[in-house]
Structures are given as structure tokens and as C-alpha cells.
N, C-alpha and C positions, 0 to 999 in steps of 0.2 A: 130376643134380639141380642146377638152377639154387641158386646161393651167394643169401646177404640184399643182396648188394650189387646182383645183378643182377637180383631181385625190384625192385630201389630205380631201377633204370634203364630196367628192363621198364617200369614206372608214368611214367617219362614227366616227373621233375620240373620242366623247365623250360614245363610247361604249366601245372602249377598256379595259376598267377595266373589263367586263365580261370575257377578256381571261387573263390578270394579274393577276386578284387575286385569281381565282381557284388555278393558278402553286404558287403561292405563299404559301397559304392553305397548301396546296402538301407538299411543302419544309420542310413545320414547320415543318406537322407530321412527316415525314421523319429524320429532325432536332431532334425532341423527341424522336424515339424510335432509334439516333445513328446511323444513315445509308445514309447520306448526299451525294451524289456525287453529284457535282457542273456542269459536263458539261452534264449531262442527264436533270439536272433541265433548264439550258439554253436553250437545245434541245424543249424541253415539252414546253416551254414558248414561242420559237417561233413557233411551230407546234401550238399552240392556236391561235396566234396572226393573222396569214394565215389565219388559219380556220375563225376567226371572220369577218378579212376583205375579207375574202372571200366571207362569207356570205351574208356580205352587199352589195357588187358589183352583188352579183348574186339576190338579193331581189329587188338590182336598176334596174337590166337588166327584171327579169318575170315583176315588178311591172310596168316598163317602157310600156313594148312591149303590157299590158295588157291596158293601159290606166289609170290605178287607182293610178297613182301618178302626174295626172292634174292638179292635185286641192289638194294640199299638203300645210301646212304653218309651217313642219319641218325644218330641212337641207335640201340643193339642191340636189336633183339626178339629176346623170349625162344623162340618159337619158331622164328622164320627163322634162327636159331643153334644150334637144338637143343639149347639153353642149359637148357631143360624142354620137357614135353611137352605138345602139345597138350590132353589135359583138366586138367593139372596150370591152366594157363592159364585155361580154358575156369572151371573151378572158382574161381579167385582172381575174374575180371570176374564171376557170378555171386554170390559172395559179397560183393563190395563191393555190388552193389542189391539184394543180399539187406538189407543192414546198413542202406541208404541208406534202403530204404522201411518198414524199421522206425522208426529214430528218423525220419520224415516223420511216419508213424502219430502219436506223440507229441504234434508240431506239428499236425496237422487235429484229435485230441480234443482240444486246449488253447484250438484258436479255434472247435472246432461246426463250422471248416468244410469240408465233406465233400467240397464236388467239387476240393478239392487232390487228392482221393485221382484223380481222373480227369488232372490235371496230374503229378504223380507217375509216375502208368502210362505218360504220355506221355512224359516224360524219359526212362524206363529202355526204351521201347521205341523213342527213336529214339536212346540211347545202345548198342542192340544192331544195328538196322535200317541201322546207319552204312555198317557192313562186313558187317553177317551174314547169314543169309537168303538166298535165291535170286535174291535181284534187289535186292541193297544199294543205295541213293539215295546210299551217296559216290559210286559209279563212276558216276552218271549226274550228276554237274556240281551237288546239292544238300547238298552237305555243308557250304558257306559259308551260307545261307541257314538250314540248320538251327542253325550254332550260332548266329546273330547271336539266334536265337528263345531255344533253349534254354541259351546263356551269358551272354546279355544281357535280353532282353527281361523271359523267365518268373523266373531268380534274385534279377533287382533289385525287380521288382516282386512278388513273391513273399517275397522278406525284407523289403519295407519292410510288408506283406500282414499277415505273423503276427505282425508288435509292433504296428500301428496297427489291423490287423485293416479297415482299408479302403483301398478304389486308389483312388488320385491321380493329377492329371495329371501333378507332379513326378516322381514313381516312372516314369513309361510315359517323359517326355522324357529322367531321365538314365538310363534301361537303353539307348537309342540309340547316344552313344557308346562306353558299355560292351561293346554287341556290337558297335560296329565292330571295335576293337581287339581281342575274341576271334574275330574273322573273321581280323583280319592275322595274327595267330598259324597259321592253317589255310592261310590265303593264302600264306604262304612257305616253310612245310614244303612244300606242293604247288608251288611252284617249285623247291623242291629237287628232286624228285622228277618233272618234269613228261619228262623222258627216258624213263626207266623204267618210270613207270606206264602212258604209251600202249599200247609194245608188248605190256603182259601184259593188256590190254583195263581197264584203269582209267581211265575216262573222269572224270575229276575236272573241277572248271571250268578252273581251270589247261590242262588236257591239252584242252580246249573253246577255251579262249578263245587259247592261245602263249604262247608264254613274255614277250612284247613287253608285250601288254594286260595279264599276271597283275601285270607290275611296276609296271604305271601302276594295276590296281584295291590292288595292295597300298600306293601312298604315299596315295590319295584314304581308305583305311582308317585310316592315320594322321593326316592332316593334319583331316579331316572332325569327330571330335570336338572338337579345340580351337574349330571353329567354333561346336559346337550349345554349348561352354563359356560361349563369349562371351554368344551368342543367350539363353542362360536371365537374364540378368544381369535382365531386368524380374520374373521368376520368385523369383531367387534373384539378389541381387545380390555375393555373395562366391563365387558360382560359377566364374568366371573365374578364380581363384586357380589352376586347373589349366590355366592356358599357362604356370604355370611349369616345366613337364614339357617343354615342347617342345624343350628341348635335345636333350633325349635324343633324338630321332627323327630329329634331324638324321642319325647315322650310318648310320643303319639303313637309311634313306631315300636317302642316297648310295648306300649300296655295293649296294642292289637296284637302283636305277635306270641305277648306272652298267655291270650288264651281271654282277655274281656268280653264279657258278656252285656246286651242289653242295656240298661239304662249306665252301665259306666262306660260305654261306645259315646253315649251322649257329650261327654264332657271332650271324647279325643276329638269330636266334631267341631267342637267349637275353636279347639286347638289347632288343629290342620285349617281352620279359619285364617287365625292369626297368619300363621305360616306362608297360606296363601298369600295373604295383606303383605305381609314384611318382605318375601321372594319376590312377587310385582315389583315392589317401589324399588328394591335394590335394582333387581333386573332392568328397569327401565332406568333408572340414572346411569347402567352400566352402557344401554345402548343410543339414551342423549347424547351422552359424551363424548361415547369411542365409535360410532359409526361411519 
């Protein structure tokens, strides 16, 4: 029987900024265009937070049951360790979008609006679709793509959605580099992994594209939101306040480019973590402000 600690490591924490800083995003523009409500923004934030460890507990359980987390030198899964059992697993990732599309439920009767319930469905089915199923879309090179959609895209515009209760072009421009940088997060776990996962037939982009190309799409993942930062300035002109983040990438950005292998990918993880955390909060104070 898998310990709390290793329920706490099975979930994956150094991902959670992929669902943080989307509702965060959210807030600001909501914050900018005056239309704030506080406990829909706390709802949306834990409906992400589910959904992400949900994710992951359901990527442990396919990746587990499938064999292709054997030979892993990321974080422990709880399965490929036999740390718990496959439905032990199986029942935790279920239970989290169990909980996820409860409190959503909340947020679609609070704004009448009903086809979240059809966006909803969509996240928890391509939060299972990842790894699960007979013909998962991560092993086919679409796993970057889904989340730049479902970390970026649908959260930010989606929390700015149930405080303002309308889309904006502000919302749709900053979920952009919001999902880049949930992409780079996916992007260098699957260079970590880009060895391993071939052999066992996990065609990831990474295992698609080489290891050469995943490094050069993982710094244009970085470097590309300070760009769309600057570019909202006629939008939002205090938006550029997040190239004060750019420090941080510098490392991250070194040591993938200069050729890191394997278990020292783990540490740039954690860092393009950070990054993510600091570029949010800047970026949305930039667009409270100046909206």
C-alpha cells in the first residue's frame, strides 16, 4: 500500500503550475476588464488542479499497466514501482474528475452557461485519451498540442469566461504563452525520456522529432512568450512586466541546449516550474493593471 508521501509524488507536484497559472492568467484579464469574482476564480483553480492530478495518476495507471514506465529515471510512479496497485491508481485519477466535473457543474449553473458542460467533457476525456485507451494520442507525437489547448488555451479563457462571463481577444492572446510554457514543461519530461520511450513504442513528438530538434522546440517554448509579452503592449501596455521572468530561463535554456541527459533534465523541470510561477504572476499583474 502506497505511503501519503508517495500518493504526494505519484500526483506529480512539480507540474502543478500547468494548472496554477492558467486560473491565474484568467484572473488578471478578468481583473483588467473589471469583472473579478473571487469565488468562481477559486472554483476554476481547483477544477484545474484535479484535472492536472488527475492526469497524472491516470498517465501512471495506462503508462503502468502498459509496461513503459520500467525503465523511467523521472519521479516515481506509483505503479511502475508497485508502490499501489493498478485500480488503486486507476480509482484515485477517476476520482479526481470525478470531483473536477462536480465543482465545474457549479460554475456552468452560476453563468446558464451550458456548453462548458461539453468543454468540461473535453478536458477529462483528453485528460484520460493521453495514455489511456487503445490508441492513446500521447504515443502518436499529440500530446504537446493537446496541452498547449487544454493548459493554455481553454483554462485562461475559461477563467477569464466565468468572472466576465464573455471571450475576449485579451483572454485568447494571453492563454498563448500560457500554453507555450505548459508545452515546455511536457517538452523536457519527453526529452528526458526520449531513450526509453522509443523502444517500448511511445512515439511521443520528442521520440518523432530527436532529441537535437526537441531541444531547439523546447528553448523557442521559452523564449516565444516574452515575445507575445512585449507584442500585447498596444493591448495591454503593463504587460511586458513579465520579461522580468526571463532570468530564470536562462538556465533551463543552457543546460537543455547544451546537450543534458536524463536524470539532470529533472532538475531543468523543476526550474522551468519556477519560471512558469514567476512569468504568470508578472503577466497577470501586467494585465490587472494596464487592460
Amino acid at each position: 500500500m502506497a505511503t501519503p508521501g508517495q500518493w504526494i509524488a505519484g500526483a506529480r507536484p512539480r507540474t502543478l503550475p500547468n494548472a496554477v497559472v492558467p486560473v491565474v492568467v484568467g484572473t488578471g484579464v478578468a481583473i483588467g476588464e473589471g469583472h473579478p469574482i473571487w469565488w468562481r476564480a477559486v472554483l476554476a483553480l481547483l477544477v484545474a488542479l484535479l484535472l492536472q492530478i488527475g492526469v497524472n495518476y491516470a498517465n501512471d495507471y495506462s503508462d503502468g499497466v502498459r509496461g513503459t514506465d520500467d525503465e523511467r529515471v523521472g519521479p516515481m510512479r506509483l505503479v511502475g514501482s508497485r508502490a499501489a496497485t493498478p485500480p488503486q491508481v486507476l480509482a484515485a485519477a477517476f476520482g479526481c474528475f470525478a470531483a473536477a466535473a462536480v465543482l465545474g457543474l457549479i460554475l456552468v449553473i452560476a453563468t446558464r452557461a451550458w456548453w462548458i458542460l461539453l468543454v468540461g467533457a473535453a478536458c477529462i476525456a483528453a485528460a484520460w485519451f493521453y495514455t489511456g485507451g487503445k490508441s492513446p494520442y500521447g504515443y502518436r507525437a499529440l500530446g504537446e498540442a493537446a496541452v498547449f489547448v487544454f493548459f493554455g488555451l481553454v483554462p485562461v479563457m475559461g477563467t477569464a469566461y466565468v468572472q466576465t462571463e464573455h471571450l475576449s481577444w485579451a483572454a485568447l492572446i494571453a492563454s498563448i504563452p500560457v500554453g507555450l510554457l505548459s508545452c515546455s514543461m511536457l517538452v523536457v519530461n519527453n526529452l528526458r525520456d526520449v531513450h526509453t520511450d522509443g523502444p517500448v513504442g511511445k512515439r511521443t513528438l520528442a521520440v518523432v522529432l530527436g532529441a537535437e530538434r526537441t531541444r531547439t522546440l523546447y528553448a523557442v517554448c521559452l523564449i516565444a512568450p516574452f515575445v507575445v509579452a512585449v507584442a500585447m503592449f498596444p493591448l495591454a501596455w503593463l504587460a511586458p512586466l513579465a520579461v522580468l521572468a526571463a532570468p530564470l530561463a536562462v538556465m533551463p535554456v543552457k543546460t537543455v541546449l547544451h546537450g543534458a541527459v536524463g536524470p539532470a533534465l529533472i532538475g531543468v523541470l523543476q526550474q522551468t516550474g519556477k519560471l512558469q510561477m514567476a512569468y504568470g504572476l508578472l503577466f497577470s499583474i501586467g494585465l490587472a493593471v494596464s487592460l
